[in-house]
N, C-alpha and C positions, 0 to 999 in steps of 0.2 A: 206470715213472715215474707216479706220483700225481697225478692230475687235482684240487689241493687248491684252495681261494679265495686267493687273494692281494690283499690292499688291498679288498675288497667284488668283486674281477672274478674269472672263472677263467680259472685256468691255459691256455693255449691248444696247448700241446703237450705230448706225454707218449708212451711209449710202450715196446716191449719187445723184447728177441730172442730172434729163432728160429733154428731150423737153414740157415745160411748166408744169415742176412739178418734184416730187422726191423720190424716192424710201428710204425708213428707213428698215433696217432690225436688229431682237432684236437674241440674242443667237438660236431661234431656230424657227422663223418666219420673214416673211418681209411682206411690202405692199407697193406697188404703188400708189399715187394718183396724178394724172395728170389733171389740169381744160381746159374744153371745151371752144371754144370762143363762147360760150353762158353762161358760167359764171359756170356751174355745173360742181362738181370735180366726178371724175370719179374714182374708185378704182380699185385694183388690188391686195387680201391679200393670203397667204397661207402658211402651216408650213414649217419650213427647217429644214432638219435632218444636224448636222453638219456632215464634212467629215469625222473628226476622229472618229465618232461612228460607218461609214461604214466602214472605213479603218483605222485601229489599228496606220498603221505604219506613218498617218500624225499625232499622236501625239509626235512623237519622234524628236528631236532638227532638224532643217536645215528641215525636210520632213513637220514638221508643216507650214512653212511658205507657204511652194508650196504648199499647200493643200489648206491652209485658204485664199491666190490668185488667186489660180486656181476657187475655189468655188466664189469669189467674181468676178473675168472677167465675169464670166458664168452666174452670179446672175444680174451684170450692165448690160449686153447682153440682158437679157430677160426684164429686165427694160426700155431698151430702146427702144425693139420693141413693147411693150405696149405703149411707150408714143405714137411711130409713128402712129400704127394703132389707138389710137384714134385721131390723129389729120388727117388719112385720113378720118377714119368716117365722123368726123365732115365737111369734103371737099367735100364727095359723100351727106352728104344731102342737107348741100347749093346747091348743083348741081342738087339734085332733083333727082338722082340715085336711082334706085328701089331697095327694098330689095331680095335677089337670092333663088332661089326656094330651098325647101327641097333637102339637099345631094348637092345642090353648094358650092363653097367655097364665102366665101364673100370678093368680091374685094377691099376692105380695110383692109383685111391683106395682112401682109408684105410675100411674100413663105419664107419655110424654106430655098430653096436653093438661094434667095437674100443674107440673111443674110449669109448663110454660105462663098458665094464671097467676100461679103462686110470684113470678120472676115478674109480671104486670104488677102483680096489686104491690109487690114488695117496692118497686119503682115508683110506683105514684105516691107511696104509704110516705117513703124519704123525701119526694119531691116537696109534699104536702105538707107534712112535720118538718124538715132544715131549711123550706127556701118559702113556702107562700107563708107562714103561721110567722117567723121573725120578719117578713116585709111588711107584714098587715100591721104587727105590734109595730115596729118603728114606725110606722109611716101614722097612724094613730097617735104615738108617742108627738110623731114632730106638730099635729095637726092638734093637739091637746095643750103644750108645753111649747111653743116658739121659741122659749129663752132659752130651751136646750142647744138652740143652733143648727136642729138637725136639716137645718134649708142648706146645710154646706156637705158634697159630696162624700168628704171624706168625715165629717163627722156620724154623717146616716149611717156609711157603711160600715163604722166601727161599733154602734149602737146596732145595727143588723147582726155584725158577726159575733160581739156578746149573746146578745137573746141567744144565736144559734145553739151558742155553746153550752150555756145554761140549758136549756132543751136536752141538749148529747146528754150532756151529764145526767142531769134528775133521768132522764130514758133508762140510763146503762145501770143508772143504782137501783130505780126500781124493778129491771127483768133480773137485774145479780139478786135479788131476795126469793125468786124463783126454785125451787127445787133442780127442777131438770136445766137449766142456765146453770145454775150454780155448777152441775156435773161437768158441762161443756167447757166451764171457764178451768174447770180441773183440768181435762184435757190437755188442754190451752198451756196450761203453767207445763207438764209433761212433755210436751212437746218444745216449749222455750229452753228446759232443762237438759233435755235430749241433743238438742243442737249445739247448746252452749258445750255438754260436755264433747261433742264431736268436733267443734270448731278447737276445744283448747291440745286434740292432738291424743289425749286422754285414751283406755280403752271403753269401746262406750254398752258401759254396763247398769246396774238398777242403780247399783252401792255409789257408784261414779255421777252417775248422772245427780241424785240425790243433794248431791252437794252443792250446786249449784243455785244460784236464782233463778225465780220466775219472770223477772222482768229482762227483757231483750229490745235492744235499739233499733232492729229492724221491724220488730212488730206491725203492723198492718195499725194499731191503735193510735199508734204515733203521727204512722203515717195521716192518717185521718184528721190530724190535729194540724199540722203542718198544711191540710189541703183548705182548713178553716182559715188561716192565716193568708197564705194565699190570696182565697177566693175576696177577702177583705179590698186586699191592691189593685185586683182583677177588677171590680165594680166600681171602686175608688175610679178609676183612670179612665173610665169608660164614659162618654158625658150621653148619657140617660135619662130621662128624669118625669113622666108618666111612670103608674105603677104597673102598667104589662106589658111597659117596654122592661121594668126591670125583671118584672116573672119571666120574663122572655129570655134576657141576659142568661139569668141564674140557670136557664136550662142551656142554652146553646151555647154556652161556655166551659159549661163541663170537663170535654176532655181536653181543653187548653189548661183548665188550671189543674185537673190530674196532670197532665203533662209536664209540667211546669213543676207540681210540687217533686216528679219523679228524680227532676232534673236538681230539684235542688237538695237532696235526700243524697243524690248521687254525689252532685258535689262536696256537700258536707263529710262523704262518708272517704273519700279520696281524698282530705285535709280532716283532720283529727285533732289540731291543735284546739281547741275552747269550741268552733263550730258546731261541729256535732252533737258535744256534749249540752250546748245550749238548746239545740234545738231538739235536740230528744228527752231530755228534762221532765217537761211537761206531760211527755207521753208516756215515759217511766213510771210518773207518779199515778196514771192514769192506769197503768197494770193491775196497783193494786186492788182495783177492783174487776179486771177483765180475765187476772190469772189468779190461779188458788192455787197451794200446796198441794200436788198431787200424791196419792196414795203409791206404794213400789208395784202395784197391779195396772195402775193406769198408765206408769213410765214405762212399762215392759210393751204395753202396748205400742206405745209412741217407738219405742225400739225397733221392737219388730214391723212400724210400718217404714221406716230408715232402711233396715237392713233390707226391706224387699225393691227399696228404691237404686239399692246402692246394686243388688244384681241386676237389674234390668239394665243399671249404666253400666258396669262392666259388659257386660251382653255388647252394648252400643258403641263400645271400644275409645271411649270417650277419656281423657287422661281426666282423673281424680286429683283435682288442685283445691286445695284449702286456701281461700282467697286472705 
């Protein structure tokens, strides 16, 4: 969930899922709460200084967006290696694993240099599948098929950012057939449900929240959709035309057109008349397969990681505005 401006304020809630639970994080706190398979949720709270308070220059157009991404990858990242390590906990005591002596490390955490591979090969895995895999196909398409026309920049890169998206999709349906995805995307729908009943003012309860949809306009899925569109105009306008000038592009462009889609997200969401609604459309319809009806155990979680976000911001003396 996108931490975007809404009316001159921000957004005061947002946040993600992880393995059997969900991280909320409020303007300047988040928490983690993830339930044990013995039933007890387990937390994870602590304040967050936004980026632009360290660095002046993500509050300035296009560098906010990288900023407020960059801090949210980093923020999902550490999210999610709490969820892991409490679901190895919970695997080393069913097992009867001892607990490690003073000054060991406990082998139910993840090492940092796991994670740091994992954040490699996850990089190159996207790099490799949304940007070399639709250049190759197009660029084959145009060298097979001339009467396509794709010798015209902006025809290539409309046939590029198709492929792409044919790709997202068939990806996201075939890890949604997954067991353990499948639980994630519950999450997911808990947490859209949770917010929505906090944004409507509502008390936010299991009964309350329930009532609500899965699909939310700020979603990060949307987002993603809007960065496809984007990236279309971005390589359109760019005069290019070797294929590792364009593999080149597709990576050093990056956070211009993150930046760019942030800004237009932004805009959109500060003008409400048909805008928004057009552009998040696509992304909505794209929920239905990223968010599931979640169970009143999984909402209570998503709850409970809100309400641990919501004391850390009081803590921070922060004024609680519903954007």
């Amino acid at each position: 969930m996108l931490p975007i401006l809404e009316s001159g304020e921000e957004t005061l809630v947002g946040g993600q899922a992880v393995m059997e639970g969900v991280m909320m994080r409020a303007p300047h706190s988040y928490c983690v709460a993830v339930r044990r398979p013995d039933g007890i949720i387990v937390t994870e709270e602590q304040p967050l200084a936004k980026v632009s308070d360290k660095y002046p220059i993500f509050k300035l157009p296009i560098f906010r967006g990288v900023g407020t991404l960059g801090q949210a990858m980093s923020l999902g990242v550490k999210a999610l290696r709490f969820s892991a390590d409490v679901a190895m906990q919970a695997e080393a005591e069913k097992e009867g694993k001892a607990e490690p002596q003073a000054g060991e490390k406990k082998p139910t955490e993840i090492p940092g240099w796991v994670m740091t591979l994992n954040l490699l090969f996850s990089f190159a895995f996207f790099i490799a599948l949304y940007k070399f895999v639709p250049l190759v196909l197009t660029t084959q398409l145009q060298r097979m098929y001339p009467q396509l026309g794709l010798g015209n920049r902006i025809l290539f890169n409309l046939m590029d950012g198709v492929i792409r998206l044919v790709i997202f999709l068939g990806f996201l349906w075939i890890i949604s057939r997954w067991k353990d995805i499948h639980r994630v995307f519950e999450y997911h729908g808990a947490e859209h449900r949770v917010v929505f009943n906090f944004e409507s003012g509502k008390p936010v309860t299991v009964a309350n929240a329930q009532r609500f949809v899965t699909f939310h306009p700020r979603c990060g899925t949307s987002f993603l959709l809007v960065v496809m569109m984007v990236s279309i105009a971005v390589y359109a306008v760019i005069p290019v035309d070797t294929f590792w000038a364009k593999m080149l592009l597709r990576i050093v462009a990056l956070p211009v057109i993150a930046g760019l889609s942030y800004e237009l997200i932004r805009f959109a969401a500060k003008h409400r008349s048909g805008l928004l609604a057009l552009m998040t459309a696509p992304g909505l319809w794209l929920q239905r397969i990223t968010t599931q009806p979640p169970a009143d155990d999984q909402t209570a979680v998503a709850i409970r990681a809100l309400d641990g976000a919501m004391e850390i911001e009081k803590q921070q003396g922060g004024e609680l505005v519903i954007a």
